[in-house]
C-alpha positions as a Markdown table, in Angstrom:
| # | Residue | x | y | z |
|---|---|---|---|---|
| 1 | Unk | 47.2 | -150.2 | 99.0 |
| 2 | Unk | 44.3 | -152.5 | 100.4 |
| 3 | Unk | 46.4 | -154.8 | 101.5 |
| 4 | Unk | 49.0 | -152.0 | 103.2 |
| 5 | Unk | 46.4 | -150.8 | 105.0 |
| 6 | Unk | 45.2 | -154.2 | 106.2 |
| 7 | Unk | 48.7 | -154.7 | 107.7 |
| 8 | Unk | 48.6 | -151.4 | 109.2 |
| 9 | Unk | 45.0 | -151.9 | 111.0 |
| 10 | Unk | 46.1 | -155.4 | 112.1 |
| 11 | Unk | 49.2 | -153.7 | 114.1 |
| 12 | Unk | 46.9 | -151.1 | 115.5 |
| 13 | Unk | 44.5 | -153.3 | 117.0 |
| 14 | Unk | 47.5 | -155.2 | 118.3 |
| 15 | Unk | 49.4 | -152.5 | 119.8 |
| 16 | Unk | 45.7 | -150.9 | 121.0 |
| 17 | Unk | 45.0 | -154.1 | 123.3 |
| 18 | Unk | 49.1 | -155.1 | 123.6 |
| 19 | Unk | 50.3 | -152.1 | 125.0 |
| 20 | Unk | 49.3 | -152.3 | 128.7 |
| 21 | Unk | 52.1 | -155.0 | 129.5 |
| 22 | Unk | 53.9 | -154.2 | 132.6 |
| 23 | Unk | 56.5 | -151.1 | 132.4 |
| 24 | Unk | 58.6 | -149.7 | 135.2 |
| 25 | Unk | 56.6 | -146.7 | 136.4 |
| 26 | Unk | 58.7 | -144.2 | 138.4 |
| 27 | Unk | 57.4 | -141.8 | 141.4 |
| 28 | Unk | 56.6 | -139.0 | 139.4 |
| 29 | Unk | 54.8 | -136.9 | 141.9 |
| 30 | Unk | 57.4 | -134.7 | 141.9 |
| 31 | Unk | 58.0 | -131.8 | 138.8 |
| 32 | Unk | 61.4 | -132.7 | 137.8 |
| 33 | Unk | 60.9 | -136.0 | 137.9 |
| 34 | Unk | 58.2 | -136.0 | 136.1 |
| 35 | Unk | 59.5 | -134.0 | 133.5 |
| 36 | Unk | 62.1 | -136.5 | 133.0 |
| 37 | Unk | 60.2 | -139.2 | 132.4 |
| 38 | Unk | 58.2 | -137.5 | 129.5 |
| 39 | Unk | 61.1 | -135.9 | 127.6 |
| 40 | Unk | 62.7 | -139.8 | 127.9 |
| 41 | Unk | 59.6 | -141.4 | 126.9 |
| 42 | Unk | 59.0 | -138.7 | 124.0 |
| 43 | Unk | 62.5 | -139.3 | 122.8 |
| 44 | Unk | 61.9 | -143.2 | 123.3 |
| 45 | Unk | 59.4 | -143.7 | 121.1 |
| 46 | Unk | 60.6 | -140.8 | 118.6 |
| 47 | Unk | 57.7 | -138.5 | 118.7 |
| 48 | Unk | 56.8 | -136.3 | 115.9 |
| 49 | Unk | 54.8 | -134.1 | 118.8 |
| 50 | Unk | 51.9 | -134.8 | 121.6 |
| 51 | Unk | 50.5 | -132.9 | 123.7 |
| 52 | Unk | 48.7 | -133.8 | 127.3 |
| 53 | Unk | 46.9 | -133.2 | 130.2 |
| 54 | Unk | 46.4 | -134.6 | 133.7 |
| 55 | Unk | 42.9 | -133.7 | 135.6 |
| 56 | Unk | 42.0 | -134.0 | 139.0 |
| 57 | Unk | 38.2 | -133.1 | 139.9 |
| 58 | Unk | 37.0 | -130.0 | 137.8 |
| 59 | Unk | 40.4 | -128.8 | 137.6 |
| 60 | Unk | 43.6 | -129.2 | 135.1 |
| 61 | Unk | 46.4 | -129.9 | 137.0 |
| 62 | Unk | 48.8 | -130.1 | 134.3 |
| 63 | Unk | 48.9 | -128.8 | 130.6 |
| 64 | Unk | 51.7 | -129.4 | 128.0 |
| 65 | Unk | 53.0 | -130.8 | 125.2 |
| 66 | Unk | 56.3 | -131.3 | 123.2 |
| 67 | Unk | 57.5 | -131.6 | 119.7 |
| 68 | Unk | 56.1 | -130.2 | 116.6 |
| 69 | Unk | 52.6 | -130.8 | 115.0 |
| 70 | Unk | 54.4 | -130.3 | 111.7 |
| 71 | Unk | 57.6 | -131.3 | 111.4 |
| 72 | Unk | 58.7 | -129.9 | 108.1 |
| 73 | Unk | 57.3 | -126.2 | 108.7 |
| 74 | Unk | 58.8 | -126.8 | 112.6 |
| 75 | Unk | 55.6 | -125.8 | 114.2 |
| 76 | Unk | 55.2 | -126.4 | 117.4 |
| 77 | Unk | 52.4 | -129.0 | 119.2 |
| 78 | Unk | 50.5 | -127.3 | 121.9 |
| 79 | Unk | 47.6 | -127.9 | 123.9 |
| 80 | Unk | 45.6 | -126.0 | 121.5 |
| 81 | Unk | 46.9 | -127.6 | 118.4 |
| 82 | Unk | 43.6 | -129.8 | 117.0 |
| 83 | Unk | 43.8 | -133.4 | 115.6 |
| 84 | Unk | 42.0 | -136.4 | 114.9 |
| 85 | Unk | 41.9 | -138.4 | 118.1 |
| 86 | Unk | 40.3 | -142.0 | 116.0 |
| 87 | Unk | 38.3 | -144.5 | 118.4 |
| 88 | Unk | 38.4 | -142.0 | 121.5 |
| 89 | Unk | 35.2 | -140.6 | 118.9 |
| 90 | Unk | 33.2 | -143.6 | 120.2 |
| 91 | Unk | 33.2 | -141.7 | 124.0 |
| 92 | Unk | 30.9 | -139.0 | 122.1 |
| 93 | Unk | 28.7 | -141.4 | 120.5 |
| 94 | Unk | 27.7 | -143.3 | 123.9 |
| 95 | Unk | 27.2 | -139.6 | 125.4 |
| 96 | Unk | 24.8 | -138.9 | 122.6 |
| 97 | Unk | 23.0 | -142.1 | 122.9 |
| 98 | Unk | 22.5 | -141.8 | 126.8 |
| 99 | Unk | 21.3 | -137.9 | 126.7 |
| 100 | Unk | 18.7 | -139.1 | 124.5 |
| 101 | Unk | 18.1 | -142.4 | 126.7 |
| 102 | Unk | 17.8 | -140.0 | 129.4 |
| 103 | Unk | 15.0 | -137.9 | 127.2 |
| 104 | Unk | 12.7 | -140.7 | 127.1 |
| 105 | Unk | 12.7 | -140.9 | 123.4 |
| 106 | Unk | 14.7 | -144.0 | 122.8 |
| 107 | Unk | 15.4 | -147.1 | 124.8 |
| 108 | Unk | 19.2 | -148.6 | 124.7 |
| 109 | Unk | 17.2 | -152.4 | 125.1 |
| 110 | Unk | 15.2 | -151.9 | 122.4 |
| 111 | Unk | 15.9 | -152.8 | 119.0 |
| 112 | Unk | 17.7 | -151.1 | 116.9 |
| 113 | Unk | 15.4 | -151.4 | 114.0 |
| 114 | Unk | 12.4 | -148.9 | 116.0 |
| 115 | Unk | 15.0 | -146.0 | 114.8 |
| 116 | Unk | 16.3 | -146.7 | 111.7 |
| 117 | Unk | 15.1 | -145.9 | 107.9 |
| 118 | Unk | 16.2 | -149.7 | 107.3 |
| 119 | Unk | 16.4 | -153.5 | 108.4 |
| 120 | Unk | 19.7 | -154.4 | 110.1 |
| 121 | Unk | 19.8 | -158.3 | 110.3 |
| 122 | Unk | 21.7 | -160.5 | 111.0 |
| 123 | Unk | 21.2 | -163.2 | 107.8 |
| 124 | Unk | 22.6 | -166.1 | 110.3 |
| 125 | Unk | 19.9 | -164.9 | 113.3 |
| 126 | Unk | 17.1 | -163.4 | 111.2 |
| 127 | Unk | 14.6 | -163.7 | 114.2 |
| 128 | Unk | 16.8 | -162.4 | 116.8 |
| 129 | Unk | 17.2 | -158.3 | 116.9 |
| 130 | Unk | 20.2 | -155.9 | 117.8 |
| 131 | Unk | 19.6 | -153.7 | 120.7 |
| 132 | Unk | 21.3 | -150.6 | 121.2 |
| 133 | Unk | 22.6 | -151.8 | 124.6 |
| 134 | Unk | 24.7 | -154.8 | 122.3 |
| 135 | Unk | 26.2 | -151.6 | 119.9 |
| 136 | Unk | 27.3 | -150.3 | 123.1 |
| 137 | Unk | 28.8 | -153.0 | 124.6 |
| 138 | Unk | 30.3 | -154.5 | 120.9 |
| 139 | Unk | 28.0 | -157.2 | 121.1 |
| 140 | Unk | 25.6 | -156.7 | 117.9 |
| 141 | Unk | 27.2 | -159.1 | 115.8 |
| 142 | Unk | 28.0 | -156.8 | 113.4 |
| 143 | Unk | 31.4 | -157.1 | 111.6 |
| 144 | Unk | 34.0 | -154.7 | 110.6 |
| 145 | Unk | 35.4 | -157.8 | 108.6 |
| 146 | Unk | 33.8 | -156.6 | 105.5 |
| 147 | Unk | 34.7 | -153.2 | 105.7 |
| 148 | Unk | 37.8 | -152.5 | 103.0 |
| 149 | Unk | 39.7 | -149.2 | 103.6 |
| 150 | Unk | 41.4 | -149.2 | 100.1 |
| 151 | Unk | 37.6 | -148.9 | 98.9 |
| 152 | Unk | 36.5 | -146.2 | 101.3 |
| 153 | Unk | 39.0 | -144.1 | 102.4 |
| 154 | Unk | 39.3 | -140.6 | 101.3 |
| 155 | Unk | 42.9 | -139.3 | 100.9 |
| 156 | Unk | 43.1 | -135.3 | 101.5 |
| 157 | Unk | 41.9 | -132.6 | 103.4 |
| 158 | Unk | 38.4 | -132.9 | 102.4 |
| 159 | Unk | 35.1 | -134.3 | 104.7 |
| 160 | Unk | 34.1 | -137.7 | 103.3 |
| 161 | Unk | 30.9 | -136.7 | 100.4 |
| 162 | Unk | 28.4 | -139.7 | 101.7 |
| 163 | Unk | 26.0 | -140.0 | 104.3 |
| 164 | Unk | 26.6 | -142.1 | 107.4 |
| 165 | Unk | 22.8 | -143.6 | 106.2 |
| 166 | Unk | 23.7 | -144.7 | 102.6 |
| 167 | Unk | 26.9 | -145.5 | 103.6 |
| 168 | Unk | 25.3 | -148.1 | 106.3 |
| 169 | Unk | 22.6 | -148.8 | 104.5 |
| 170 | Unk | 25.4 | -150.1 | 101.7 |
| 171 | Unk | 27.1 | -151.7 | 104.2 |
| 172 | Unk | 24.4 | -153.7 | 106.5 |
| 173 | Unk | 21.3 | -154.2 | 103.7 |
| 174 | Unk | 21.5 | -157.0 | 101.7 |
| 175 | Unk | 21.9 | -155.5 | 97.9 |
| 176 | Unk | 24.0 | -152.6 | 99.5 |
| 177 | Unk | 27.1 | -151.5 | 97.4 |
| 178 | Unk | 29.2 | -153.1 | 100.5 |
| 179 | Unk | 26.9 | -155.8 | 101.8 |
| 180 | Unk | 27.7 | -159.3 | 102.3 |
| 181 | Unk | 27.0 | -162.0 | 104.9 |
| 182 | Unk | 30.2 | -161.0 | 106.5 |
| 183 | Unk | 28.9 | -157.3 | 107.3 |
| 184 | Unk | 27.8 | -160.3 | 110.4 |
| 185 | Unk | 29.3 | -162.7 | 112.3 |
| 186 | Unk | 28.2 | -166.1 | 112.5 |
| 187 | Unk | 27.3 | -165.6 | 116.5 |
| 188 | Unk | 23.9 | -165.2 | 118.0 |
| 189 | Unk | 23.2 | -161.2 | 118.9 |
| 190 | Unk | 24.2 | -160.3 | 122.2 |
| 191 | Unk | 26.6 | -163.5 | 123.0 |
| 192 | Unk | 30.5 | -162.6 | 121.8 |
| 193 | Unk | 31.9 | -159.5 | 122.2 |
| 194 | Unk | 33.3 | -158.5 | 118.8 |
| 195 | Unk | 34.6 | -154.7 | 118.8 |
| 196 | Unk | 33.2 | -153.1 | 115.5 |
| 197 | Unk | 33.6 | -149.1 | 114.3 |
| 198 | Unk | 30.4 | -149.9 | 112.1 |
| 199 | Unk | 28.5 | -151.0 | 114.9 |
| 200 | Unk | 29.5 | -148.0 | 116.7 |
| 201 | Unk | 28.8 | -145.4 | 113.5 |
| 202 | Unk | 25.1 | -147.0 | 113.4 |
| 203 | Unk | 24.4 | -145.3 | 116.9 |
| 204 | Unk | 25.2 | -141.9 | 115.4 |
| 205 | Unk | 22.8 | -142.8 | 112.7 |
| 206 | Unk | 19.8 | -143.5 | 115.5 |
| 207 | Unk | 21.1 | -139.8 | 116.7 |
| 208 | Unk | 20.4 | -138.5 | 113.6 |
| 209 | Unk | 17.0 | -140.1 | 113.3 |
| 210 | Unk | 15.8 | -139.4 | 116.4 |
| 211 | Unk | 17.0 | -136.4 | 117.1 |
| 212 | Unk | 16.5 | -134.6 | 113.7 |
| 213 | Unk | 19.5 | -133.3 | 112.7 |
| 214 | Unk | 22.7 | -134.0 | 111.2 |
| 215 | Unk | 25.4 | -136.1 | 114.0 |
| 216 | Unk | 27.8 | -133.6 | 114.2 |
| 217 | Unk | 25.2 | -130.7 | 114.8 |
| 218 | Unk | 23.6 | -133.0 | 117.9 |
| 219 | Unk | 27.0 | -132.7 | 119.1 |
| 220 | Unk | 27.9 | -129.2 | 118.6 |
| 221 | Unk | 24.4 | -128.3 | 120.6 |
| 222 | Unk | 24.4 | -130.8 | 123.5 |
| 223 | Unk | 27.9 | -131.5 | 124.0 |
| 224 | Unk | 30.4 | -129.4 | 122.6 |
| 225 | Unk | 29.1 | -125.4 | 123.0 |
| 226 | Unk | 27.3 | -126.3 | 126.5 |
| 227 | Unk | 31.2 | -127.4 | 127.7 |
| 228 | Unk | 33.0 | -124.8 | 125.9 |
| 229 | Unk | 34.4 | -127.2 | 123.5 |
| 230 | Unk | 35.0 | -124.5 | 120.8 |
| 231 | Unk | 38.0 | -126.0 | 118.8 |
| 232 | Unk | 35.9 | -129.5 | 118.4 |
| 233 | Unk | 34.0 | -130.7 | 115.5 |
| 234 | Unk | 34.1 | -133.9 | 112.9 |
| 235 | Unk | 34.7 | -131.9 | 109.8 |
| 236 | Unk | 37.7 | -130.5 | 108.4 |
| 237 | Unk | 35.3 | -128.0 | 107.0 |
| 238 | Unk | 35.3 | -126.6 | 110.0 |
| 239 | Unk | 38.9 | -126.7 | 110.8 |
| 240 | Unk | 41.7 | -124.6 | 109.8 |
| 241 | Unk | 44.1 | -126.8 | 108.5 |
| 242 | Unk | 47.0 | -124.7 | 109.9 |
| 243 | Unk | 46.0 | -125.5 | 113.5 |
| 244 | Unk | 45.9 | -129.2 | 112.9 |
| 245 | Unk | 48.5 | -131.9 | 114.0 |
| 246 | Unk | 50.1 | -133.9 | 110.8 |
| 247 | Unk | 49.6 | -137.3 | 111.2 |
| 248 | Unk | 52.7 | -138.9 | 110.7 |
| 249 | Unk | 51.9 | -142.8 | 109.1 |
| 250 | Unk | 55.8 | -143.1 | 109.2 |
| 251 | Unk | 58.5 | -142.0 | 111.6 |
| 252 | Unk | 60.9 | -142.3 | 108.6 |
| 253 | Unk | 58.9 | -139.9 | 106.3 |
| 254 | Unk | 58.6 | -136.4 | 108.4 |
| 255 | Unk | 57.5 | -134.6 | 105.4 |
| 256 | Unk | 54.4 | -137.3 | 104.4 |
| 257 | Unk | 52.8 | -135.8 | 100.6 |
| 258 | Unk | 49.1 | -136.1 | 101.6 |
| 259 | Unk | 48.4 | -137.0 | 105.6 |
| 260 | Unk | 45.0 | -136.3 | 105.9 |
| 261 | Unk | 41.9 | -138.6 | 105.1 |
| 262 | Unk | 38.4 | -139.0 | 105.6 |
| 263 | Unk | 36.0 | -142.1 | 105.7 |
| 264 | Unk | 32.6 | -142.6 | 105.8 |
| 265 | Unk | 31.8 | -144.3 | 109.5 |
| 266 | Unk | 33.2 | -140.8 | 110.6 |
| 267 | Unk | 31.7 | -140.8 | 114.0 |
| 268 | Unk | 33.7 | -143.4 | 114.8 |
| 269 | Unk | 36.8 | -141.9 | 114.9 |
| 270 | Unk | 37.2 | -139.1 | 112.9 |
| 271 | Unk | 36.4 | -136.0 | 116.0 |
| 272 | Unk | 38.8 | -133.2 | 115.8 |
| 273 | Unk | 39.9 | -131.7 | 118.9 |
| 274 | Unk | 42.4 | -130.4 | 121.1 |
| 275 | Unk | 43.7 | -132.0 | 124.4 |
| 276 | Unk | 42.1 | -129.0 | 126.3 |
| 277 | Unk | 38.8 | -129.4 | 124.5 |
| 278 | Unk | 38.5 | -132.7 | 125.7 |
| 279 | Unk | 39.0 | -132.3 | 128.9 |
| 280 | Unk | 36.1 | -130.5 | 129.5 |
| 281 | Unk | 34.5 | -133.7 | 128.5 |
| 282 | Unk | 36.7 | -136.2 | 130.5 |
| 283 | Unk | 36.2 | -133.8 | 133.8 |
| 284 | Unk | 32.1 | -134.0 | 133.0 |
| 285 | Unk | 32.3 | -137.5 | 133.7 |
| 286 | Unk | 34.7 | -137.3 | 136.2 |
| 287 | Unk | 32.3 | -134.6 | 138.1 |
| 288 | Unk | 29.4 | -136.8 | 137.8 |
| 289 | Unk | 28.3 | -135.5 | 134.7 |
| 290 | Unk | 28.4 | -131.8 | 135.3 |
| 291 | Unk | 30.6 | -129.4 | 134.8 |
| 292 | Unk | 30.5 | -125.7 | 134.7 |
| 293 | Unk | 27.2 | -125.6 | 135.3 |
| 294 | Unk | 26.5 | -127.9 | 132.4 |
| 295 | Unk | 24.4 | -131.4 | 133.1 |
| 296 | Unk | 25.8 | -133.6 | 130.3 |
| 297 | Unk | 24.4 | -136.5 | 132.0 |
| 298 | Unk | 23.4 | -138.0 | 135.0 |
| 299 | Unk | 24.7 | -139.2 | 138.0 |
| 300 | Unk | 22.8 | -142.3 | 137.7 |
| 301 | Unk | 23.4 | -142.9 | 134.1 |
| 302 | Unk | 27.5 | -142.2 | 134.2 |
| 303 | Unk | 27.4 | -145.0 | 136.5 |
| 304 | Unk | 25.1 | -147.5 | 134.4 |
| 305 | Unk | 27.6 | -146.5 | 131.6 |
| 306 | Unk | 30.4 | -147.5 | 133.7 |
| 307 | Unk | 29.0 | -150.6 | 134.7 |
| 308 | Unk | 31.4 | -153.1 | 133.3 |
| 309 | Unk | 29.7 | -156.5 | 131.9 |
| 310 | Unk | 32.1 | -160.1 | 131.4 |
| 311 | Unk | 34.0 | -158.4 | 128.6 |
| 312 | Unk | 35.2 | -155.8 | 131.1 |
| 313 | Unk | 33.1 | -153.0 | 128.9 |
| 314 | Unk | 31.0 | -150.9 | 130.3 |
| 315 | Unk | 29.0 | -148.6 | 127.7 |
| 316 | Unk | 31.4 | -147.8 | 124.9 |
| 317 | Unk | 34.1 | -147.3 | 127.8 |
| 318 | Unk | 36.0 | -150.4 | 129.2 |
| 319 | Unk | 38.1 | -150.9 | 132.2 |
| 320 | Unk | 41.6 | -152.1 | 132.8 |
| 321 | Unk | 43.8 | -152.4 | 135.6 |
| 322 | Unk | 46.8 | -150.1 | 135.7 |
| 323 | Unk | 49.9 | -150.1 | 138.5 |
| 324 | Unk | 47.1 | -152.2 | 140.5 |
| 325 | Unk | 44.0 | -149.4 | 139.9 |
| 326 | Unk | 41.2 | -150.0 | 138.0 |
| 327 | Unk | 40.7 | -147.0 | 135.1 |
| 328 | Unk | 37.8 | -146.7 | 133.1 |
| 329 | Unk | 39.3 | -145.8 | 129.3 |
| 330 | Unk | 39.2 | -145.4 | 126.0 |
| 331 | Unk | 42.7 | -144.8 | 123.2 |
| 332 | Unk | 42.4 | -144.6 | 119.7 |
| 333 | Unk | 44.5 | -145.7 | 116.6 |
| 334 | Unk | 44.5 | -144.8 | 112.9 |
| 335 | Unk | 47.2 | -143.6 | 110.2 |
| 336 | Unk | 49.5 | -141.4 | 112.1 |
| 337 | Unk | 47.5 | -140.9 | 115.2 |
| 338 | Unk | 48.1 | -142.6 | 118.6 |
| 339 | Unk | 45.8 | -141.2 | 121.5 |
| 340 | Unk | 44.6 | -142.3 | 125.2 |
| 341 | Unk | 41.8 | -141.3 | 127.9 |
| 342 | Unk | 41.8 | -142.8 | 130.8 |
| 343 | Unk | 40.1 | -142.1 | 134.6 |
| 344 | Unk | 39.6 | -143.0 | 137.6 |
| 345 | Unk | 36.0 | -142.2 | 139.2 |
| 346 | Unk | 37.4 | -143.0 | 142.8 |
| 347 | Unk | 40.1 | -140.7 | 143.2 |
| 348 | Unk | 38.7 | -138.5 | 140.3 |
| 349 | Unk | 41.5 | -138.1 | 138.5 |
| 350 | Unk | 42.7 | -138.6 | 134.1 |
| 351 | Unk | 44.7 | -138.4 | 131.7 |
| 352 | Unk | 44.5 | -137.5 | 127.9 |
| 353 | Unk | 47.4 | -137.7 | 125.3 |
| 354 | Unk | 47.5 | -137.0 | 122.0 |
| 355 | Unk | 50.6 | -138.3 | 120.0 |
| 356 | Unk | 51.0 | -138.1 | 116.2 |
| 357 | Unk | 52.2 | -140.4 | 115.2 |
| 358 | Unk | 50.8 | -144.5 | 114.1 |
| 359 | Unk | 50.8 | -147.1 | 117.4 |
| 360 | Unk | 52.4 | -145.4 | 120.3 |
| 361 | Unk | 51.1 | -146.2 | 123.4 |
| 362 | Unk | 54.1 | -145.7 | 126.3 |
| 363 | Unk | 52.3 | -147.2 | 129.4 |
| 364 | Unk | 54.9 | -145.6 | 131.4 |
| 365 | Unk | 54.2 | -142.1 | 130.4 |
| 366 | Unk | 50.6 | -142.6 | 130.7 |
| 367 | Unk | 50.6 | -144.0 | 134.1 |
| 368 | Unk | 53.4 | -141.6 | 135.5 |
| 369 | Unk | 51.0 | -138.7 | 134.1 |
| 370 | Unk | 48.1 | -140.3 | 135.7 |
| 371 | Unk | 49.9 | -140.5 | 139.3 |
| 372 | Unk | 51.0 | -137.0 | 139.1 |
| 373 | Unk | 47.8 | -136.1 | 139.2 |
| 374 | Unk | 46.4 | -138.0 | 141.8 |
| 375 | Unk | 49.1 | -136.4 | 144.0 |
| 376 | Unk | 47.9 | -132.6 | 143.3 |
């Protein structure tokens, strides 16, 4: 098992950072057209189910979806169907972080050590600190390498029964249950970009500590409720497990024995939502960090956030160049779960897509989605 899912990760993170190679995108600005471009594509890749949605401004453009969240019981995916969208999570943490940043009550270039109940440092730098600025931008020198799923994960419909602290504090403390020198890289703080979940987890913990309460609460108050986010949360205890997407590991196995799993570094990937949920979210940022009313954040701090540094990352988000446009973005990849954000913060225009199903990324559905709506 630990070294399946070894094997898995390592095609993830290729097809995660692989998958933007050129593809013939089509004028889709057209219905039919478009149309036939996603039932090819969904057939293409054989698609359990997705669903999707195009913004443009405050406004959904387009809404829909295709196949079937559960293939065996032939129920179908909607827009409202919830699932676990994996790395896209990260997108929250950053938006946590800044409202806070914002609030006066921490600083994302100071160390990360002022709000923490423990020491993290690295062993090879012991006199160099992590800043919250370097979690955000994957720079902290701390390593996922260490980090084995066979030992952590959690297989069934059940939240994960350990704290993001003592899980950390195992992982990144030397005399930790999961501590070793390779919780770190061998690179100075702040000078390699190196792309880690527990990196990214840690913020949630400085949420937690500075904030008072538990990291999915912080979310349901500031984030979620405020944008009407009402099918959203990180727990399964707070899901029906009848409106959730199965994740399908294996295209080959459409009736999988036990799908679901939890982990530990939850924030990092484990939010449950729906494609309309998350739009909310996606059109704050896109509207300048308001929507319906709602400040999430900032003008002034969406755009620090989307402020990219060498690595082409900007806060948590990073940018690419797409059919010769520049998108800020972020997808996600786990067991069964295959899912993209993208936007564009000159025309005003995104994406989302959830697909369920392990490492599908069709560029050309994403982009043809993506020009649809900058025609509407």
């Amino acid at each position: 098992m630990h070294n399946l899912i070894k094997v898995i990760m390592i095609i993830l993170t290729f097809c995660l950072f692989n998958s933007c190679a050129e593809e013939f995108i089509v004028d889709t600005t057209a219905d039919e057209t478009l149309n036939r471009v996603i039932d090819s594509e969904f057939k293409f890749n054989r698609m359990p189910g997705m669903a999707y949605v195009a913004v443009n401004g405050d406004s959904i453009v387009l809404m829909d979806a295709r196949g079937y969240a559960n293939v065996a019981e032939k129920k179908i995916f909607t827009p409202q169907t919830r699932m676990e969208i994996a790395s896209i999570s990260k997108t929250i943490i950053a938006t946590a972080i800044m409202q806070l940043h914002e609030a006066g009550v921490l600083n994302i270039d100071s160390s990360v050590n002022q709000y923490l109940p423990f020491k993290v440092v690295n062993p090879f730098y012991p006199n160099d600190f992590i800043s919250l600025r370097m979690l955000l931008t994957h720079t902290s020198s701390i390593s996922d390498v260490n980090q084995d799923n066979s030992l952590i994960v959690l297989h069934g419909y059940e939240d994960y029964p350990q704290s993001i602290n003592d899980y950390l504090h195992d992982y990144l403390v030397e005399g930790g249950q999961y501590y070793s020198k390779e919780s770190y890289s061998n690179i100075k703080p702040g000078e390699s970009y190196d792309y880690s979940n527990i990196g990214a987890t840690l913020l949630a913990l400085v949420v937690e500590q500075v904030s008072g309460t538990d990291y999915n609460n912080y979310c349901k108050v500031h984030i979620f409720e405020p944008l009407g986010m009402n099918r959203t949360t990180f727990f399964y205890s707070e899901t029906p497990k009848e409106e959730m997407a199965i994740p399908y590991l294996d295209v080959n196995d459409l009736n999988p024995e036990n799908p679901f799993n939890s982990y530990p570094d939850y924030p990092d990937g484990h939010l449950i939502t729906t494609v309309e949920d998350l739009s909310k979210f996606l059109r704050a940022y896109i509207m300048d960090g308001i929507l319906n009313g709602y400040q999430l954040l900032k003008p002034s701090t969406i755009q620090l956030m989307l402020t990219p540094n060498q690595y082409d990352f900007g806060l948590i988000w990073y940018t690419s160049v797409m059919a010769n446009t520049s998108v800020w973005r972020h997808n996600g990849g786990w067991m069964g779960i295959s899912t993209e954000m993208r936007f564009d913060p000159i025309t005003k225009t995104g994406i989302i897509v959830f697909i369920n199903r392990t490492g599908c990324y069709p560029e050309t559905l994403f982009e043809s989605l993506h020009q649809y709506a900058k025609k509407q």
